[in-house]
N, C-alpha and C positions, 0 to 999 in steps of 0.2 A: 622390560623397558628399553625403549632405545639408546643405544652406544655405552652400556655397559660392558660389554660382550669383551674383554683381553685389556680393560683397565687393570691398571695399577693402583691399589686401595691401599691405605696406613689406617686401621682404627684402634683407638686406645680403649685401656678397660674391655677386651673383646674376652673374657674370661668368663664373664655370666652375663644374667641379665640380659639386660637391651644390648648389651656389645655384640652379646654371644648371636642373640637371633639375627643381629642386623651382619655380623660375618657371614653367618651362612646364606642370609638371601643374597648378599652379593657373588658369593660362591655359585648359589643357582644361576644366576645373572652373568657367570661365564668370566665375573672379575676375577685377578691373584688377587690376596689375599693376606697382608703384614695384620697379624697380630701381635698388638701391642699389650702388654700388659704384666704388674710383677707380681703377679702369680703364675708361675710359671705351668705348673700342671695343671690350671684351669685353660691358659691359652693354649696348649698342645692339647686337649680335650674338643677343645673347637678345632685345630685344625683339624683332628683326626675326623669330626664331623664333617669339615667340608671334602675331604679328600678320600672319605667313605663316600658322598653323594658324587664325585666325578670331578671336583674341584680341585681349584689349586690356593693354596696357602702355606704359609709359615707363621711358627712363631717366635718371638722377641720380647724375653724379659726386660723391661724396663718401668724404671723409676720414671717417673715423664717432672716429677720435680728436680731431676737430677740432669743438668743441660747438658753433660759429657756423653751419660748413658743415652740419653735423647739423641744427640751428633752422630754416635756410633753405630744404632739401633736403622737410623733415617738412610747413613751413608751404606751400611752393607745392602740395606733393600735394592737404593738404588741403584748400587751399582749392576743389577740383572735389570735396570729400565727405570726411566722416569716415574714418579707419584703422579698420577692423574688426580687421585682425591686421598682428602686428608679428611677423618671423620673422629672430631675431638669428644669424648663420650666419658671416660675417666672423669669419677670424681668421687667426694665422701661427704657424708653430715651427721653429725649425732644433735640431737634435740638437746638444748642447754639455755634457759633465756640468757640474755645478754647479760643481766646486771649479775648473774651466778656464773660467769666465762671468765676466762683468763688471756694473760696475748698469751698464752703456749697452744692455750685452745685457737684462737685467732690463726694463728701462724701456720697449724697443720691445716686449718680449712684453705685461709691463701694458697700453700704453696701447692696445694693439691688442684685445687677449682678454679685456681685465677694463674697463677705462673704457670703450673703444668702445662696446660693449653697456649699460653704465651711460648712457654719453651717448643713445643710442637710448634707452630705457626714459620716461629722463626728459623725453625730448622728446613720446612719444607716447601718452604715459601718461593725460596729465594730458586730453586728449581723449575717451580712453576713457573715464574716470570721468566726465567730462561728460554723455557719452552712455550712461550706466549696461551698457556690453556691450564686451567686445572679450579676443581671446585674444593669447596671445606664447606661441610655440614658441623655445624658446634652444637650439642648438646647444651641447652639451657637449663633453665625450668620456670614455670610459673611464677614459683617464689619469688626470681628475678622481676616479674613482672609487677607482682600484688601484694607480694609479700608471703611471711610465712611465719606465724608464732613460734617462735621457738628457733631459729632460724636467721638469724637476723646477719651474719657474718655471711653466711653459706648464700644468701637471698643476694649481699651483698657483690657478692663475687661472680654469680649467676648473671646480677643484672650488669655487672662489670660484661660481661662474656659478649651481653647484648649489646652495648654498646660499641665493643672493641669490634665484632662483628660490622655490623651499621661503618663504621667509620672505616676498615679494611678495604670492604667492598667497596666504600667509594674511591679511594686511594688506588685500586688496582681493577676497576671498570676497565682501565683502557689496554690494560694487557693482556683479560683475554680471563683474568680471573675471580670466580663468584664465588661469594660466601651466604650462607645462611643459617638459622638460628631455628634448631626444633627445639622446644619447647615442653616438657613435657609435665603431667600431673602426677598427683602419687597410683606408684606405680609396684605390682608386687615383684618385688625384685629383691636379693640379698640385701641393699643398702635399705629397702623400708624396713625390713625383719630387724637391723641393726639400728636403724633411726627408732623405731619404735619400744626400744628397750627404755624400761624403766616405766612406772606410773604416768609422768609428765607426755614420755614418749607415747603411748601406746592410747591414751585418751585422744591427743593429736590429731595420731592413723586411723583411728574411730571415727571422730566428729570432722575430718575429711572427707573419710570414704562415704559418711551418710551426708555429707552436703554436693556429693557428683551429682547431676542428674541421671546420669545413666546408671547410678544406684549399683557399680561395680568399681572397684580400682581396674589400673590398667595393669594389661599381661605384657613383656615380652614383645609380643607378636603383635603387639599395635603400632609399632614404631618401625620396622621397618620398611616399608611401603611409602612413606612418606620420606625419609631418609634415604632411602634409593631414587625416589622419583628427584629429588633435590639435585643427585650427584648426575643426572641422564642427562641425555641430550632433551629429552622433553621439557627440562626446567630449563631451557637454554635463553629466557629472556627473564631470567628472575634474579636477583640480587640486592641481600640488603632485609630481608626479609626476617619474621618470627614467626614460625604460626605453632602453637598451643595446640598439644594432644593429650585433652584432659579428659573427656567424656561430657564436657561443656561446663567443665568447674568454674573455668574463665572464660569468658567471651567477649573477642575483641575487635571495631567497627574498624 
């Protein structure tokens, strides 16, 4: 994709899953590479992937709800160079209906899926305006959009992400910076293995995956392509956007 080629990338949760795949295509794509993420020997697994394919990365344990480790994490990257893109992906959910939840449960979902990402933004932000240019891809989800049984805090915080997205981008059109908003469906990744735990759970991931059309969950390796195209110069007249990588779970006019 065009003008990824010697960017400066930040993405959080790059430890598995979609973080993991979406580092290493950026790595093919000739970007460095901050891996953010506190699992520490997950994100040093990714970088040794990208830096076995020819790439360059590092990684940075951090808490992304913790705004000190976040400051810290953000300021040693850049001091070898500006953030071009900031790829907010980090997040958690476990299946619990609402009226069976607690604020303790409430409170690990926020601080994770809604300030995390606030705490990123704010840290990298102020960079990018600096340097009149830089994108942010935020990791959504459907749930944000439709909802999701089971889900109801986590949907809530997702759809928070959408908005806060939508509203950023218009605030900072004129300085040169886009945001946008993937979306995505259930997907086999660590955090469905761990959402799906328990009877409640795991009926859920069932009567999901048999309502895709494409009659598969999503891999990994569906997401990056679209999350790189975001961060290129080919998306260079796009901002403000959501588009939904479900296998057609949601379809949106």
């Amino acid at each position: 994709m065009r003008g990824l080629n010697g960017k400066r990338v930040i993405l959080t949760g790059g430890g598995s899953g979609i973080g993991r795949a979406v580092c290493e295509r950026f790595g093919e794509e000739g970007a460095e590479v901050a891996v953010f993420d506190m699992n520490e020997e997950g994100a040093q697994e990714t970088v040794q992937h990208i830096l076995d394919a020819g790439g360059k990365a590092k990684a940075f344990k951090v808490d992304i709800t913790d705004r000190a480790q976040v400051d810290k994490a953000v300021a040693e990257f850049e001091a070898g160079g500006p953030v071009d893109i900031l790829v907010n992906n980090a997040g958690w959910d476990v299946v619990k209906p609402f009226l069976d939840s607690d604020a303790e449960h409430w409170k690990k979902l926020i601080d994770i899926n809604l300030y995390g990402p606030l705490n990123m933004h704010h840290a990298v932000l102020p960079g990018m305006v600096e340097n009149g240019k830089g994108r942010v891809v935020n990791i959504a989800s459907d749930a944000g959009r439709v909802g999701s049984s089971g889900e109801s805090v986590y949907a809530a915080c997702k759809g928070g992400i959408i908005a806060f997205t939508k509203t950023v981008a218009r605030e900072l059109a004129r300085k040169g910076i886009q945001l946008n908003a993937v979306a995505p469906g259930p997907t086999d990744t660590p955090l469905l293995a761990q959402f799906a735990q328990g009877d409640t759970g795991a009926k859920i991931a069932e009567g999901l995956k048999r309502a895709i059309p494409m009659k598969r969950l999503g891999q990994p390796s569906d997401y990056p392509g679209i999350i790189c195209f975001l961060a290129s110069d080919d998306a260079g007249f796009i901002t403000g956007q959501v588009i939904s990588v479900s296998g057609g779970l949601s379809m949106h006019g």
